[in-house]
C-alpha positions in Angstrom: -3.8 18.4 12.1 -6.1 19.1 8.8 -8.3 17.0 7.4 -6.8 15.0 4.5 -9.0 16.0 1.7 -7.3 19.8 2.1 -4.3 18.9 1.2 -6.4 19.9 -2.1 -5.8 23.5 -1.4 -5.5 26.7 -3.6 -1.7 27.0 -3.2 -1.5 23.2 -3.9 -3.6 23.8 -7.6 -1.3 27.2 -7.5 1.8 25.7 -7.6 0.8 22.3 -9.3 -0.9 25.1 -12.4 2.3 26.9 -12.5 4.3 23.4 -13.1 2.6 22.8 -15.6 2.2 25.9 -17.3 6.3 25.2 -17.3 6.3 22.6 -19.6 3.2 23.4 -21.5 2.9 26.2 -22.8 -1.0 26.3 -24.2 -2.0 25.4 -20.6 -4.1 28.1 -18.9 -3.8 27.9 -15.1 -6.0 30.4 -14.0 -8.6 28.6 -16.2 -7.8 25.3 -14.5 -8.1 26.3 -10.8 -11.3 27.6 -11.9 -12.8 24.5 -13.2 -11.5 23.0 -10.0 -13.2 25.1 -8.0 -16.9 25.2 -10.2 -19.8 24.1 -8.4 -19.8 21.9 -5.0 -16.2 21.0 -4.6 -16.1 22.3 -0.9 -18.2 19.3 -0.4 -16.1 16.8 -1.6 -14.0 14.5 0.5 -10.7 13.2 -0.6 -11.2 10.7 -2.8 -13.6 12.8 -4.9 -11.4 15.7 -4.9 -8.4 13.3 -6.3 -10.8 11.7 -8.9 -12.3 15.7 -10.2 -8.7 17.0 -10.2 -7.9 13.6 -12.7 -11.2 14.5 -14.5 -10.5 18.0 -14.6 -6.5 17.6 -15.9 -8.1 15.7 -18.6 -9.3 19.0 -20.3 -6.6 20.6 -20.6 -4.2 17.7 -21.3 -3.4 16.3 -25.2 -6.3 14.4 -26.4 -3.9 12.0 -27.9 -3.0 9.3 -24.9 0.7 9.0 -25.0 1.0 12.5 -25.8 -0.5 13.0 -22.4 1.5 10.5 -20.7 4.6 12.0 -22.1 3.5 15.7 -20.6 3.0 13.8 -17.0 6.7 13.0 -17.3 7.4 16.5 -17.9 5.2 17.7 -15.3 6.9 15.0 -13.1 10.6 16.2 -14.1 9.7 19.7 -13.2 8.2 19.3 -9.7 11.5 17.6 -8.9 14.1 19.7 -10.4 12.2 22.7 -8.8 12.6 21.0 -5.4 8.8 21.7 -5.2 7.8 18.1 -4.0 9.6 14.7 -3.8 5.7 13.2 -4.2 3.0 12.9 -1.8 -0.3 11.5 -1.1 -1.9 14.7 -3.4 0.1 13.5 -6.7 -2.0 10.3 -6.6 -4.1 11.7 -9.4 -1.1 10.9 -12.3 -1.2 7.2 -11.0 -5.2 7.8 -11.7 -5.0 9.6 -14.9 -3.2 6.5 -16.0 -6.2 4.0 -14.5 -9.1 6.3 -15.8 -8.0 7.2 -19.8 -5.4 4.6 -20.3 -6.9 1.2 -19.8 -7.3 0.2 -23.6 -3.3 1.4 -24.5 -1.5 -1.4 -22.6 1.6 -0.6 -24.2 1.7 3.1 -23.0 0.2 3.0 -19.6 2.5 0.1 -18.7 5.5 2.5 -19.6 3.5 5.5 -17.7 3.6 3.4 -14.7 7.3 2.4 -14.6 7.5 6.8 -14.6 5.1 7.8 -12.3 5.6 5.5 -9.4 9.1 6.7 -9.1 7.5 9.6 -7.5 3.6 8.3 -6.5 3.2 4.7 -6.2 0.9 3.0 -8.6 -0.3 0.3 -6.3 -3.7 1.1 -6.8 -3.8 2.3 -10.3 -2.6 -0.9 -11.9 -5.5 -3.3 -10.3 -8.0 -2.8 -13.2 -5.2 -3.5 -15.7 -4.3 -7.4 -14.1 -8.1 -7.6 -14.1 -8.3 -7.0 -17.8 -5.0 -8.5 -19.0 -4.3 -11.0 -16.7 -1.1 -13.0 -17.5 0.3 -10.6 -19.8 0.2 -7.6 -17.2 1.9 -9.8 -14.7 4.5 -11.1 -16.8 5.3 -6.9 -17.4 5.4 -7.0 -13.5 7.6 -9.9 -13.5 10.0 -7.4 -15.5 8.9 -4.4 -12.9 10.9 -7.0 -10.0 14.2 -6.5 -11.9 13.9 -2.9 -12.1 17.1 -1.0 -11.0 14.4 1.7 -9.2 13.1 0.4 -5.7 10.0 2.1 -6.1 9.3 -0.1 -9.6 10.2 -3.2 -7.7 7.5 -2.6 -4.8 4.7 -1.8 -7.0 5.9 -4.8 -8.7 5.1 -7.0 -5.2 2.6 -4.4 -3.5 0.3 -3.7 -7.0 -0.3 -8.0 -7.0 -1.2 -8.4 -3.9 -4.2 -10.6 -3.8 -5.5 -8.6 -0.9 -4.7 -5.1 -1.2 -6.3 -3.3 1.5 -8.6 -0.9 0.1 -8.1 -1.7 -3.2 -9.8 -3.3 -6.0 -10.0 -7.1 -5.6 -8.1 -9.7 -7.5 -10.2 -13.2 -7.3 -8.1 -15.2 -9.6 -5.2 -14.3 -7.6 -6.6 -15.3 -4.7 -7.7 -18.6 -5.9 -4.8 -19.3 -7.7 -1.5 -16.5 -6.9 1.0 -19.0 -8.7 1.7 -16.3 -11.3 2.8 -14.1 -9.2 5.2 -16.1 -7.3 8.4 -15.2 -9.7 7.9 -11.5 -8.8 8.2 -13.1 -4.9 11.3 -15.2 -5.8 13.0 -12.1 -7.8 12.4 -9.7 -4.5 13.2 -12.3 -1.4 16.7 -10.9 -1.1 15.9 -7.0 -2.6 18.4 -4.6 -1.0 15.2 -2.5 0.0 13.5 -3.1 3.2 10.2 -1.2 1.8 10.7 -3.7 -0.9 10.7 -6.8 1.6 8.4 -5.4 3.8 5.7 -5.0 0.4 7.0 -8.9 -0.3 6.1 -10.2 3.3 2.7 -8.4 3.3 2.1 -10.5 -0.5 2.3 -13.3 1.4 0.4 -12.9 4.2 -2.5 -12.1 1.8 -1.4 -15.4 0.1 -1.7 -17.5 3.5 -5.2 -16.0 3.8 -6.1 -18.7 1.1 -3.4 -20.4 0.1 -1.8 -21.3 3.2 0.2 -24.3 1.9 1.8 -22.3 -0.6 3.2 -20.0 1.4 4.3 -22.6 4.0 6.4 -24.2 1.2 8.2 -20.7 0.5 8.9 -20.9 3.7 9.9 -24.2 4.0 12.5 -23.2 0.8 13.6 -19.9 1.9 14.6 -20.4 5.2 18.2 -20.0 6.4 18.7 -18.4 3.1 19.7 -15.0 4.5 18.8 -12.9 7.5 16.7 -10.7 5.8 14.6 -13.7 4.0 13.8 -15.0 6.9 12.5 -11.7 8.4 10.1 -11.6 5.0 8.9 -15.6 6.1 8.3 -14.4 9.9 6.1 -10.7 8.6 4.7 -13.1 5.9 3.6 -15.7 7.7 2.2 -13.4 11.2 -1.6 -14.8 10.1 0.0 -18.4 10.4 1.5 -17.6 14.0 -1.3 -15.7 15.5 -3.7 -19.0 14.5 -1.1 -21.0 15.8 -0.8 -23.1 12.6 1.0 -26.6 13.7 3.4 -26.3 11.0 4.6 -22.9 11.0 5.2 -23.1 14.6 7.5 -26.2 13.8 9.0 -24.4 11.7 10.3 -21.7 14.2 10.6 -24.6 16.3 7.7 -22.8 18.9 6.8 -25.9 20.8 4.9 -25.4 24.4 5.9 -29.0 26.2 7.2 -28.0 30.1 6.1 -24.2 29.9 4.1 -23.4 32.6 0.8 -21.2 33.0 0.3 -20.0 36.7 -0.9 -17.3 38.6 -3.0 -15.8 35.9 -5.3 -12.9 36.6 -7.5 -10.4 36.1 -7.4 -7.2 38.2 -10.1 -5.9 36.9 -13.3 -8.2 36.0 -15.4 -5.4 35.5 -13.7 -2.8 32.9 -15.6 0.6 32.0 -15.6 1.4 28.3 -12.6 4.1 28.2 -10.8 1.8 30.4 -8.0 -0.8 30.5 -8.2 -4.3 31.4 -5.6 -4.8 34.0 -4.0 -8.8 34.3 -0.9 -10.6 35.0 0.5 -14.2 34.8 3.5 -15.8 35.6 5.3 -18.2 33.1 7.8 -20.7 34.0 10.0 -22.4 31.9 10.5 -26.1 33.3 12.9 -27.2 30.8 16.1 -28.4 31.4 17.6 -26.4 28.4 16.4 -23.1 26.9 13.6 -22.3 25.1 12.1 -19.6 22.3 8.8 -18.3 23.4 5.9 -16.9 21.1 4.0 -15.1 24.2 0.5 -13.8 22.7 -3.1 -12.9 24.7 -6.3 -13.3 22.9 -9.3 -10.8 23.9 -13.0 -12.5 22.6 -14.8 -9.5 21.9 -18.7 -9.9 22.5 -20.2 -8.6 19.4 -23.3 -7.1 18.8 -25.3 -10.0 17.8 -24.1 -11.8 21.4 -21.3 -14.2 20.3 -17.5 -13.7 20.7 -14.6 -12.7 17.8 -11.3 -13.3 18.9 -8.5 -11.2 18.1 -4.9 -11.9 19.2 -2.0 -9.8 20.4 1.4 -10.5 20.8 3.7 -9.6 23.5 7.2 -10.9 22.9 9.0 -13.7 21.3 11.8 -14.2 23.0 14.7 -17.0 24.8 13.7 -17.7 28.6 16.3 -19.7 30.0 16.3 -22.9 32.3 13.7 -23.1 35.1 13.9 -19.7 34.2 10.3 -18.0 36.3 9.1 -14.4 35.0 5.5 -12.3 35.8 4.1 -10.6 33.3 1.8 -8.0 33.3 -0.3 -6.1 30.4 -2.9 -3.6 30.4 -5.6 -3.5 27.4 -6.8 -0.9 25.9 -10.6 0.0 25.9 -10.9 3.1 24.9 -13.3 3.9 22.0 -11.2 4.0 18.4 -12.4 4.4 14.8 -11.6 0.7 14.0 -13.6 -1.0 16.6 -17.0 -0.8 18.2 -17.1 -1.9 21.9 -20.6 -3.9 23.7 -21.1 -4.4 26.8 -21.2 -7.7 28.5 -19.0 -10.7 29.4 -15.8 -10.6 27.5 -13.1 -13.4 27.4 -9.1 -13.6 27.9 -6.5 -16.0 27.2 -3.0 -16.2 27.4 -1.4 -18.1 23.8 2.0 -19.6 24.7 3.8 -21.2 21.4 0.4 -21.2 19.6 -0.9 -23.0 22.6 -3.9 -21.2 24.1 -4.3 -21.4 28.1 -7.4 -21.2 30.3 -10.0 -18.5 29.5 -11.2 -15.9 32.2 -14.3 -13.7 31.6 -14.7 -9.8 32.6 -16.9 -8.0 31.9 -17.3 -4.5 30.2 -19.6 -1.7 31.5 -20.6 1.5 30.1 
């Protein structure tokens, strides 16, 4: 597998140039792969390869803005009627071009948006625009959530997101999100499960600050169709794993009679590159059935020498009457990207309905 940044390759500018040279007819490709190419653009990672090929579009484009936006449609219409591309990651630069020369022509990016994220989303793109126009670019996204195109409708929910990971920041959404809560309510029963899933993951950056918010969504939407609740549950996983009081109510998660025993760890002392090996049994005691949230928490020693817990669920499901069951789980410690292990005493606990057991130590070695 390649590195991402070449999926900025010649044959990508070759066939990309000779779209364009399609459906404008002044365009020089040759002369474009060349300015792509000038000076240190081996170097480059991904982001900066996306942001010069923006840059270097801009050259050869129509100085006049909607001019420009209009070619990007044209450009758009002809990668999809030749059957080139249905979109990818490398197209990101339209939703760019959009961000980087069209911020002062509300009007026209707004419609260039609507048009290019029907084939790259825009998610990103439109941050800096609710950041200068506040309410009046989410009331056009209020519109976006009616849109007959799925893809419109997502950016809609996904470009709002007070949260966005790796995207600009919104602060006034997250102190105050109530503006975007029509685009939520338009979306809670979208046909689109990308849609749904973009609606839930709004609202769990919600919860993040504005937990009772959310809880009264929830507290409104549920039982109101199958797939609304599945949006609550995704939308309110933050909630669940901190084993809010009220959201556990609310799924009617309640730990009274289910039993702990047995718990254990194989393996106290666990070598980076390792698993941590334990098991547990859990026993129902009730006289009637009962839904289980079944989670672990690992408390991480950090590098300064206190502990971060992060928690992981293993199933939410009915155990029956007096009904006994052993569970085991290994946990991964081999070395990732995303997390740096230290060596020392480490902490587990078993979470039963938001409940969290006894904690045993182990500890990691090198």
């Amino acid at each position: 597998m390649g590195l991402i940044k070449d999926i900025y390759s010649v044959s990508f500018y070759e066939k990309f140039g000779q779209a364009v040279a399609e459906v404008h007819p002044s365009f020089n490709k040759q002369k474009f792969i060349d300015a792509i190419y000038e000076g240190d653009f081996a170097k480059k990672e991904w982001k900066e390869r996306m942001k010069h090929t923006t840059v270097v579009l801009h050259q050869f484009m129509p100085e006049n803005f909607p001019e420009a936006t209009a070619l990007i449609d044209k450009i758009i219409k002809n990668l999809k009627e030749n059957k080139s591309t249905n979109g990818g990651l490398e197209y990101i630069f339209f939703a760019d071009y959009i961000e980087t020369y069209g911020l002062d022509d509300f009007k026209t990016s707004a419609k260039a948006f609507v048009s290019i994220t029907q084939f790259i989303s825009c998610e990103f793109a439109v941050r800096p625009f609710i950041l200068k126009y506040k309410e009046k670019m989410i009331d056009e996204m209020v519109k976006w959530s009616l849109h007959e195109n799925h893809h419109v409708r997502r950016l809609a929910s996904e470009g709002s997101r007070p949260r966005l990971p790796w995207a600009m920041a919104i602060p006034f959404l997250k102190k105050a999100p109530n503006s975007i809560l029509p685009i939520l309510e338009n979306l809670k029963n979208d046909p689109s499960e990308y849609v749904r899933r973009s609606v839930a993951n709004n609202l769990n950056d919600i919860v993040k600050d504005n937990p009772e918010i959310v809880l009264e969504i929830a507290s409104r939407w549920k039982g109101h169709s199958k797939e609304t609740d599945g949006i609550i549950k995704h939308g309110c996983r933050t909630l669940l794993k901190q084993g809010h009081p009220e959201i556990l109510s609310h799924y009617g998660l309640e730990s009274t009679n289910i039993e702990l025993s047995s718990f254990e760890i194989k393996t106290p002392k666990v070598k980076i590159g390792d698993y941590l090996q334990f098991h547990f049994h859990l026993h129902n005691k009730n006289e009637e059935a009962k839904t289980v949230r079944l989670e672990y928490a690992v408390h991480y020693k950090k590098a300064k020498g206190h502990l971060a817990k992060k928690v992981f669920k293993i199933s939410e499901k009915i155990y029956h009457p007096n009904q006994l069951t052993k569970i085991e789980r290994n946990q991964s410690f081999k070395l990732i990207t995303t997390r740096v292990f230290h060596t020392g005493i480490h902490q587990l606990s078993i979470i039963i309905n938001g409940t969290e057991s006894e904690v045993l130590e182990f500890e990691l070695i090198d």
